[in-house]
N, C-alpha and C positions, 0 to 999 in steps of 0.2 A: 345426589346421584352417586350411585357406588362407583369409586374406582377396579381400575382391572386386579388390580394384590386384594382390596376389600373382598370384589366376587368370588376370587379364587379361591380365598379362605373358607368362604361358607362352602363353596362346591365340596371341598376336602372335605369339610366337616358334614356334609349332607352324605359324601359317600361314603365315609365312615360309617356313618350310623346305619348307612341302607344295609351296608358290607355285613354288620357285625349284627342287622335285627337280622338280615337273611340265614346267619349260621349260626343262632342262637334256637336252641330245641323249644326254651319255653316261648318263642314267639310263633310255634304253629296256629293255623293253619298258611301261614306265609312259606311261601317250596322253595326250598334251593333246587339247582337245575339237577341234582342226584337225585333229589326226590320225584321230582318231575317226570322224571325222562327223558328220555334221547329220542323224539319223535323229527317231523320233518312237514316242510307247508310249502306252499307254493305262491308265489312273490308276483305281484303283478308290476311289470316294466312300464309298459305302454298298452293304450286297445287306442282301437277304431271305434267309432260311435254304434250304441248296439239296438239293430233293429231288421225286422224285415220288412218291407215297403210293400204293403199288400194293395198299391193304387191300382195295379192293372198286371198281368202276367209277364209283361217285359220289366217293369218295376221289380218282380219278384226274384226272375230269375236272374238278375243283375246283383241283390242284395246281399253283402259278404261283409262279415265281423274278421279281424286279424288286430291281432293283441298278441304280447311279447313277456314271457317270463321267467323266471330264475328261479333255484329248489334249492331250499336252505333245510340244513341238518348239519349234525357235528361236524362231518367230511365236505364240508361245501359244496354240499350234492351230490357226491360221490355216491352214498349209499342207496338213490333213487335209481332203481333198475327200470321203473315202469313210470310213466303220465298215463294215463290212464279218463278217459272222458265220456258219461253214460247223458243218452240224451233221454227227457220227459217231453213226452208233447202233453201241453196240457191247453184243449180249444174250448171255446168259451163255450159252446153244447158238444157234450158227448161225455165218454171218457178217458179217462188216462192212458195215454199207451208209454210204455218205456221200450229203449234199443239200449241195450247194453254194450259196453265197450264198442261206443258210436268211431269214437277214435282212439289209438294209443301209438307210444311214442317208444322205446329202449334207450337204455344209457349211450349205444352207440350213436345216439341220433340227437342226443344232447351237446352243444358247444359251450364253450365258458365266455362269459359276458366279462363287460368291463372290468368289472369287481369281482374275476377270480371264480364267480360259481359257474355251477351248472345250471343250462339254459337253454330254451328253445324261442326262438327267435321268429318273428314272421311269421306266429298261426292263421292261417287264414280258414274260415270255415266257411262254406258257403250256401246259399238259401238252396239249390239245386241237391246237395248233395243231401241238407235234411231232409228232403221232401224223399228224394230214394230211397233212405234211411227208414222210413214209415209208412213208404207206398203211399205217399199223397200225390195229386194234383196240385198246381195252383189256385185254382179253383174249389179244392177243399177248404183253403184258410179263408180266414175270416177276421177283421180288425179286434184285437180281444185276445186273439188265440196266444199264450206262450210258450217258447222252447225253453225249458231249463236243461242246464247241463250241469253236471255233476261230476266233479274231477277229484281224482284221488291218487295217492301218490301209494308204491309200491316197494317198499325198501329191500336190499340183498336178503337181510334176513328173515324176508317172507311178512314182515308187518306192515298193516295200509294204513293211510293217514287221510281223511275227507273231512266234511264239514264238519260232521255228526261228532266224530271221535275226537275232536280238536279241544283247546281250549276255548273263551269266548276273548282273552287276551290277543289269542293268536288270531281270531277270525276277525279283532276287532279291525277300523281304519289304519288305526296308529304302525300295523303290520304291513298292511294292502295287502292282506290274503288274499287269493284267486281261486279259492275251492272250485265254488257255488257259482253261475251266474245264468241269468236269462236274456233269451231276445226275443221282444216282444213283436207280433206282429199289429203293425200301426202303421198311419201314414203320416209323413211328415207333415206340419202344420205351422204356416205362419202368416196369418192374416195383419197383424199388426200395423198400424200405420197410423196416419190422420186422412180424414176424408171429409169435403164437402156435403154439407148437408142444405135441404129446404123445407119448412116446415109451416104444413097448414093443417085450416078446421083443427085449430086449437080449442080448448073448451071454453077459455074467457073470453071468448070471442077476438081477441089481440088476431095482426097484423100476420101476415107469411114472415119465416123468421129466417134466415140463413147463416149462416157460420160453419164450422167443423168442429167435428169428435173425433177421439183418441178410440180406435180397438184397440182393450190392453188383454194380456194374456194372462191366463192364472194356470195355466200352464197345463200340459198334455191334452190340448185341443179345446181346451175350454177357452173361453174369452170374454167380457165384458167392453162396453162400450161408455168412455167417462161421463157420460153424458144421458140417459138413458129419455129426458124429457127432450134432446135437442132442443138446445134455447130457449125452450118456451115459458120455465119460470122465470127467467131475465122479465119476461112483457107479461105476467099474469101477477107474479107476485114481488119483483124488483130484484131476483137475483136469487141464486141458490142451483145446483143440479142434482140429479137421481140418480140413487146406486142404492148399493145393495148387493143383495143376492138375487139380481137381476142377467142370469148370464144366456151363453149360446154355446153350442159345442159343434166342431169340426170334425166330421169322422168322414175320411177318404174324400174332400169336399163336398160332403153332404151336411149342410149346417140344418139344425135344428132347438129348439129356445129350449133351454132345460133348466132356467131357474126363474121363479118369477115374483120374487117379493123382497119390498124394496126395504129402506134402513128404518121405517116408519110402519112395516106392518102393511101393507097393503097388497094387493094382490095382484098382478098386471098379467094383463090377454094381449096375444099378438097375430096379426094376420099380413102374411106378406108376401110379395113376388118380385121374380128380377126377369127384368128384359135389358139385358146386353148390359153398358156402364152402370145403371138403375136400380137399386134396395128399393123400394118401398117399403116401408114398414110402419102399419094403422097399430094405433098400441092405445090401450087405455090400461085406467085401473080401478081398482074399487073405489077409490078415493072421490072417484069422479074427475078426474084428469086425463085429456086424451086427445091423440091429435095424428096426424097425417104427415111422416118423412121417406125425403126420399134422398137417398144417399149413394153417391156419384165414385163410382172407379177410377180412377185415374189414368189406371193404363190399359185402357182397352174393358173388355166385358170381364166384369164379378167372374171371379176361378172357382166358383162356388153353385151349390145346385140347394135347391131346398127339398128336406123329408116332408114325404109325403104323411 
């Protein structure tokens, strides 16, 4: 392991060479910051988790993004006269509508953060005010639909800096650029747990089977279940479970099956209903595999409704 004089040497000599390829002509296309430009981006501090909650109209109108940021340029953000913020609604049918300079912000309205920049602190934006924004309802959204927003910065000397015009340096993580971002209209989802199961009219004719399965998430409302046979290879063929691309998806608790073949190629059919703690779920597959469970809530009645 290197000591701390060994690392230092290489640092020296690493930034050497970075020093002298950056101001060296025959090493173009590598830019010094003259050749670059003096442009200017916008820093992401902090946000709030982004989403609108389209479970119900009180969900909606409750729903607020607020994230915190800082404007880097030569002047430490001095030379940002303008924030500047255009919103896209973009709903899963229809089309495009834009509001232009949804919000904007002046230098005067800028504080300086920890670290000496300029800053605006505590954006809140909130689900009521896009809907104004667009003349929508709540009732117009739809789980699917996105808000993008598009922020651009405005310098004393009349030149804009957005996604578009940026570099892909600047836009990348390693900056936390805040151009560009969306909030999606979705509903939270988290079915996750372990849950008792029972299981009959298996096809090898085997015993009623009981234990529990894991719903695991594959994330933005989809879900799988580890277990997709409940039990039932343990007593037909001594062990083994079903998975796959065997999943189900959650949309404003409306679950319905959207993937149905398993790691072996087969194809599996589901038929099912819930009365209060109670899944039932008849599943077979091509395979000829097939059987009756019924899977237990824990606390209280399934939060879930099934598509028709």
């Amino acid at each position: 392991m290197l000591d701390k004089m060994e690392f230092r040497k290489i640092y020296i000599v690493l930034f050497t060479l970075l020093f002298a390829g950056c101001a060296d002509d025959s090493l173009r296309p590598v830019l010094t910051f003259e050749d670059s430009g003096k442009g200017a981006y916008i820093k992401l501090i902090e946000e709030s988790s982004k989403l609108i909650n389209v479970l119900n109209e009180s969900t909606i109108n409750a729903s607020t993004y607020t994230y915190s940021v800082e404007f880097i340029d030569v002047e430490g953000g001095n030379k940002v006269e303008e924030y500047r913020l255009d919103l896209v609604y973009q709903p899963v049918d229809g089309s495009d509508q834009t509001v232009t300079g949804f919000k904007s912000w002046g230098q005067g309205e800028f504080t300086d953060s920890a670290d000496g920049l300029r800053s605006l602190q505590g954006i809140t934006i909130t689900a009521p005010e896009i809907l104004g924004a667009l003349n929508l309802a709540p009732g117009d959204l739809a789980p699917g639909d996105n808000f993008r927003f598009r922020g651009n910065l405005v310098l004393d000397d009349g030149q804009e800096f957005g996604f578009d015009n940026s570099s892909a340096a600047v836009r990348g993580s390693a900056f936390t650029a805040h151009f560009d971002f969306t909030l999606p209209a979705a509903c939270p989802s988290d079915l996750t747990g372990t849950f008792d199961f029972e299981t009959t009219n298996i096809w090898c004719g085997a015993d009623a089977v009981t234990g529990s399965v894991e719903i695991l998430s594959r994330g933005g409302g989809v879900y799988e279940f580890s277990d997709w046979a409940f039990g039932s290879y343990g007593s037909c063929y001594g062990g083994g479970t079903a998975g796959g691309e065997i999943l189900f998806t959650d949309v404003c608790t409306e679950v319905s099956f959207t993937g149905f073949v398993d790691s072996f190629g087969d194809t599996w059919t589901f038929d099912s209903s819930i009365d209060g703690n109670e899944w039932t779920i008849n599943w077979e597959n091509t395979y000829g595999e097939a059987g009756s469970t019924v899977l237990t809530y824990p606390n209280g009645d399934w939060p879930i409704t099934l598509a028709e």
